[in-house]
C-alpha positions in Angstrom: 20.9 62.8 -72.3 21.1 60.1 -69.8 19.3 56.9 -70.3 18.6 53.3 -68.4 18.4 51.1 -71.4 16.9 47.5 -72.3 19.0 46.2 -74.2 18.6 42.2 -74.3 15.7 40.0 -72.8 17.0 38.0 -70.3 15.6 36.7 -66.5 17.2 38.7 -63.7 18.5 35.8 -62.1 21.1 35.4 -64.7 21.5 39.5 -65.5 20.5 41.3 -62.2 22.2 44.9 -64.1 18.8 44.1 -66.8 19.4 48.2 -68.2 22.4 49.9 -69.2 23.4 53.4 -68.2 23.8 55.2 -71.8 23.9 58.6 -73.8 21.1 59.3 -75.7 20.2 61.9 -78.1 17.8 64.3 -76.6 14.1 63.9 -78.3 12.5 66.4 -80.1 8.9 66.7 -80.0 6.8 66.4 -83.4 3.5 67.3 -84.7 0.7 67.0 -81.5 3.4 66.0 -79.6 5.3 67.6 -76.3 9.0 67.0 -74.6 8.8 66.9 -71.2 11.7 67.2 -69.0 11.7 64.0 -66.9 12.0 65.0 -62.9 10.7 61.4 -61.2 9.8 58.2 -63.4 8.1 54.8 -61.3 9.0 51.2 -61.6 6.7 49.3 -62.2 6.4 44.7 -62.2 5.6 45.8 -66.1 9.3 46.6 -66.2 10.3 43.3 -65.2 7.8 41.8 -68.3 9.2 43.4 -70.5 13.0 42.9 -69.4 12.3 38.8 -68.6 10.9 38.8 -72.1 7.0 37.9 -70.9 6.1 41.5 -72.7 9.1 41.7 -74.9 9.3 45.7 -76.1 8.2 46.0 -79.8 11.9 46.9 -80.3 15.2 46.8 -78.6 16.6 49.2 -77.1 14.1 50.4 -75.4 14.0 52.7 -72.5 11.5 52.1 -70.2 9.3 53.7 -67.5 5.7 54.5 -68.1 5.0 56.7 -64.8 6.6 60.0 -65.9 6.4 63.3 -63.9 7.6 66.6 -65.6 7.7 69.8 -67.0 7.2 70.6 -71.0 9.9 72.2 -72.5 9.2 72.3 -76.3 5.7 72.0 -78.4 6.4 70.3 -81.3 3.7 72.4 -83.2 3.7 76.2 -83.3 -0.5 76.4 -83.3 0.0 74.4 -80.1 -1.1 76.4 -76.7 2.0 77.8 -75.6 0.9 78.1 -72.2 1.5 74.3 -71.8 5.3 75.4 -72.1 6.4 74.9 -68.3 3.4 72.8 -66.8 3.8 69.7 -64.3 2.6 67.3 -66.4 2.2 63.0 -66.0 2.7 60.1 -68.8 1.0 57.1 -68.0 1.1 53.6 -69.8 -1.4 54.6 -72.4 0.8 56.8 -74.9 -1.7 56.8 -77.7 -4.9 55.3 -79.2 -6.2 55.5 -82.1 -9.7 57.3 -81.1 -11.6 55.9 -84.1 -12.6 51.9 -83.3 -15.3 50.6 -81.8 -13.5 51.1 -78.1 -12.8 54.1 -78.3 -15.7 55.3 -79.3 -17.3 53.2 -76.1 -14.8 54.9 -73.9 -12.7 51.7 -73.6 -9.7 53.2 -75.2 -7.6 51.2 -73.3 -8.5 48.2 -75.4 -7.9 49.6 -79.2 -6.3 47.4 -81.2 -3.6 50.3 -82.3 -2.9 51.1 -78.4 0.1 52.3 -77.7 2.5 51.6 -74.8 4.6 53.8 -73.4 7.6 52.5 -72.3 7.3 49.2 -74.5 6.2 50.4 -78.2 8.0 53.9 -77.6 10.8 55.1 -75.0 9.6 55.8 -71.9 10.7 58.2 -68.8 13.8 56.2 -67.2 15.8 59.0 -68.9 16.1 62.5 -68.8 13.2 63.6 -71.8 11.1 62.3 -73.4 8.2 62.7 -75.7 4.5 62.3 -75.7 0.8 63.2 -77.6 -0.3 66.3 -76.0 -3.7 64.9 -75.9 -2.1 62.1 -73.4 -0.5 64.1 -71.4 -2.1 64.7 -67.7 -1.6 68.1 -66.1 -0.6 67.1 -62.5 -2.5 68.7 -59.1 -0.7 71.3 -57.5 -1.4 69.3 -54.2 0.7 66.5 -55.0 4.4 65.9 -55.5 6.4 64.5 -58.0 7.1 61.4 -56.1 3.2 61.0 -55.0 1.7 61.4 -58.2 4.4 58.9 -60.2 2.8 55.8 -58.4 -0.8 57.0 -59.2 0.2 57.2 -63.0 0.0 53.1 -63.4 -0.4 51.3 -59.8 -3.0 53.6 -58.6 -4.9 54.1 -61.6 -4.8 50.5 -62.8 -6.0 49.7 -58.9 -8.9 52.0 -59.4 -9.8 50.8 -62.4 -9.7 47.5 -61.3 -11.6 48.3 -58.1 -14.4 50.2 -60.5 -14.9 46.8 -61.9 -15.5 44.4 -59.1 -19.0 46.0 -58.6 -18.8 46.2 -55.2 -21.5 47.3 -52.9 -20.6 49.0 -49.8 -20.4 47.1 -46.7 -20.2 44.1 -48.8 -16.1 42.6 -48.0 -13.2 42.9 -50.6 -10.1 40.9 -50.5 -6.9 42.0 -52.4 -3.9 39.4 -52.8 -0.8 40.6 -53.0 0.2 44.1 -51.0 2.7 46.1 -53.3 2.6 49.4 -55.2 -1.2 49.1 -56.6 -2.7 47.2 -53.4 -1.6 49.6 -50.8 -3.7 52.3 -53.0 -6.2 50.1 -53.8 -6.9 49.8 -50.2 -6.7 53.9 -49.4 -9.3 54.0 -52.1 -11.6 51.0 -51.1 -11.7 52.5 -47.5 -12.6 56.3 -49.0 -15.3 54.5 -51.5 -16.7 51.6 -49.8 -16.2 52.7 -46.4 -18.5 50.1 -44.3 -16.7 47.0 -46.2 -14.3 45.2 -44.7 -11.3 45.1 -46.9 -9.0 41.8 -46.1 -5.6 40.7 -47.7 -3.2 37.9 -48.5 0.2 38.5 -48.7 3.1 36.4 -48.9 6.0 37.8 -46.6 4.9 39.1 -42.8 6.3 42.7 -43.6 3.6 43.2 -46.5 0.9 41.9 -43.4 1.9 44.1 -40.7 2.1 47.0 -43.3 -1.6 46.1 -44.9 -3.0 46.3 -41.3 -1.1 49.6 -40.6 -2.7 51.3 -43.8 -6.0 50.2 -42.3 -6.8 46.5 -43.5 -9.5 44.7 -41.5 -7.5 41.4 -41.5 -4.3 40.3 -43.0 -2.9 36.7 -43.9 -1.2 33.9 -46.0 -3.5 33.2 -49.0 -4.2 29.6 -47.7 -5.3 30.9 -44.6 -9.5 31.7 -44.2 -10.5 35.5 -43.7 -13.0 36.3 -40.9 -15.7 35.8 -44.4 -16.0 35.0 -47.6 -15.3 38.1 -50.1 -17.4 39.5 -52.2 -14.8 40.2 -54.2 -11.1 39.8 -54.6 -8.5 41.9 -56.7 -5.5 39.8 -57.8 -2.1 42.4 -57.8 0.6 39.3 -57.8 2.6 38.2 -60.6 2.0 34.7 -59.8 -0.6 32.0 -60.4 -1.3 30.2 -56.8 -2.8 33.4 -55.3 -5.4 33.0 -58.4 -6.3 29.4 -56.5 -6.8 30.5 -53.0 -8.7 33.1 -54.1 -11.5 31.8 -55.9 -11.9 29.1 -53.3 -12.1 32.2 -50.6 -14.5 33.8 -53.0 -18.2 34.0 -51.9 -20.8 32.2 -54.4 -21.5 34.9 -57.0 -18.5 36.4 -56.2 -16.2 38.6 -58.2 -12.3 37.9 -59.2 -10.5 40.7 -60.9 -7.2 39.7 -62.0 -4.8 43.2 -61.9 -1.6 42.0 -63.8 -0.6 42.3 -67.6 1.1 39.0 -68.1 1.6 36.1 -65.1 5.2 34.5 -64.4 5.0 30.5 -65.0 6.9 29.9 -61.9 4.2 28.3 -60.1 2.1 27.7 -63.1 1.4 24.0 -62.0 -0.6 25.7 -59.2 -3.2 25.8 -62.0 -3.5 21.9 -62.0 -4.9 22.4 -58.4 -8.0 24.4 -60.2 -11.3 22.1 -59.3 -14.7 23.2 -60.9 -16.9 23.2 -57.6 -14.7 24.4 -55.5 -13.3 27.1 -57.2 -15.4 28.0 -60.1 -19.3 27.1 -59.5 -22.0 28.5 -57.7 -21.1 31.9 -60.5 -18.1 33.0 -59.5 -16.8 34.9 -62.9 -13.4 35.7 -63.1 -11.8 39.0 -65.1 -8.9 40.8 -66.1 -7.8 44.1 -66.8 -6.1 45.5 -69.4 -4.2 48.8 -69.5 -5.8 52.0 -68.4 -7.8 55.0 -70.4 -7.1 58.5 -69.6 -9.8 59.0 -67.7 -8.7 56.1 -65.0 -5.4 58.5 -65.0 -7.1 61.9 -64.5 -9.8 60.5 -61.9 -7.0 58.4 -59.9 -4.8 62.2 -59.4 -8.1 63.9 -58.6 -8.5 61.7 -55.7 -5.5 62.1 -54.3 -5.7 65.8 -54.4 -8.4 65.6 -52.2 -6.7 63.5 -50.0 -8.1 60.2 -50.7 -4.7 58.4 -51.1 -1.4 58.7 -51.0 1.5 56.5 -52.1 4.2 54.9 -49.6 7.0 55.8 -51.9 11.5 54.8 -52.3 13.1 57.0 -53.9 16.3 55.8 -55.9 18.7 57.5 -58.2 18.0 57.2 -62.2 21.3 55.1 -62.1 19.9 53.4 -59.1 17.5 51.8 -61.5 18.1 48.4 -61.3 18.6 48.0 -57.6 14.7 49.3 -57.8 14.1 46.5 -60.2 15.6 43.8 -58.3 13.8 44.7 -54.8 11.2 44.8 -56.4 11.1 41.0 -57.9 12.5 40.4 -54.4 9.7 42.1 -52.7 11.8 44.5 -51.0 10.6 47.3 -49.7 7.2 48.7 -48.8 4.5 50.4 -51.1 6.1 52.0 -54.8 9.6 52.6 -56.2 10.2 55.7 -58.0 13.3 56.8 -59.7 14.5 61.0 -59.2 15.7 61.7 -62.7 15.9 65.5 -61.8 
């Protein structure tokens, strides 16, 4: 089969063609598991973690992609359900968990110390199969398309999750920095949720401006200008640390900062000597993260959808296309998600 493949860590800058085009053997599913035949895969800033060696795969090659649309093909168990054979299907970042700890048990899945990543610990849907657990597998909405449910499978579910945990009350304002793949979804579903707040952003580049106030923003700006007022709370999307600053000094007192990334690029890193306790941090402001996704972020971000709640400005590139995706990406070219057609 054809495959985009990591090969060697290194920072785009100096390799810009990060994967190589190869031929793979095809998988084969085993016990509990399912092939699926790979018909659109996401990109995802993740991607670029892993390939600038900030979340360095747990092995190398590696193919990447943890936003997989497809059909199964083959059960690898014959007491397996044969009428999964043929069904639309998604992967999403969580491959596996162990379903035995202490977080899984308290439904936080997403934080068990054996998580699995797909993509990273095992080969991912930048190729033409793949395989995956059955029981982490998500049946995909008749309503939505290949290329509309991809983006849902990380950025929109990850955006959800990460607007679940601000705690916002509606009519009270939320401010998201940052406008790419999960902010433009975050903002569908802060509008469908939390319909009387005001939802503001920051964003570097005038394009991702104009486009948040097209999708419905209440205000749009650079992150050291002031919005109309101070945030209840603020969801971080951006790979980079300033944002973090101007956020927290935006932030109202008791506010909420939820940071939406897996790792943060050290380019600007010295924007953290800038942090100053009154300004930024008193009067409670907390501050927290978020750390993959469960299944059940996945299932209820493609139910919304299907009811219309959001929908995913999506480019469409060629599986061989791959790494242009990847470099407008850390360019910032481009509007909303990236989303490779393998089939």
């Amino acid at each position: 089969m054809k495959a985009m493949s990591l090969v060697e860590l290194a920072p785009l800058e100096r390799r810009p063609d990060a994967l190589v085009l190869t031929e793979r053997p095809e998988p084969h599913a085993g016990p509990g598991e399912v092939r699926i035949r790979v018909h659109v895969c996401g990109v995802c800033h993740t991607e670029l973690d892993e390939i600038e060696g900030r979340l360095p795969p747990s092995a190398l090659p590696r193919i990447p992609g943890h936003q997989v649309v497809g059909t199964i093909d083959e059960l690898g168990d014959p007491a397996m359900d044969g009428t999964w054979l043929s069904r639309r299907v998604g992967v999403a970042w969580i491959h596996s968990a162990c379903g035995r700890c202490a977080a899984c048990r308290s439904s936080l899945e997403n934080l068990c110390p054996s998580f699995v990543a797909t993509g990273h610990d095992v080969d991912g849907g930048y190729a033409e199969w793949m395989v995956a657990p059955l029981a982490f597998v998500h049946p995909i909405p008749d309503a939505l398309s290949d290329v509309d449910a991809a983006p849902l499978l990380c950025a929109g579910a990850i955006g959800s999750r990460s607007l679940t945990l601000t705690r916002l009350v509606d009519g009270e304002p939320l401010a998201l920095t940052g406008f790419g793949a999960s902010g433009h979804l975050v903002l569908d579903l802060a509008r469908t949720r939390y319909p009387r707040s005001p939802v503001f952003v920051f964003a570097r580049r005038a394009e991702e401006r104009a486009f948040a106030l097209e999708r419905g923003a209440s205000w749009a700006g650079d992150a050291r200008e002031s919005p109309p007022q101070p945030p209840a709370a603020v969801i971080d999307t951006t790979p980079a640390w300033t944002p973090i600053v101007r956020a927290l000094e935006h932030l109202a007192p008791g506010g909420r900062l939820v940071i939406n990334a897996i790792r943060k690029e050290d380019t600007d890193k010295s924007a953290l000597l800038e942090l100053d306790y009154p300004r930024h941090l008193w009067r409670e402001k907390t501050v927290q993260s978020v750390a993959n996704v469960t299944r059940a972020d996945v299932r209820a971000c493609l139910d919304a959808a299907a009811l219309g709640m959001l929908r995913p400005a999506v480019a469409i590139y060629s599986l061989e296309r791959a790494n242009e995706a990847l470099n407008d990406l850390h360019q910032g070219v481009g509007r909303g998600a990236k989303v490779l057609a393998i089939r």
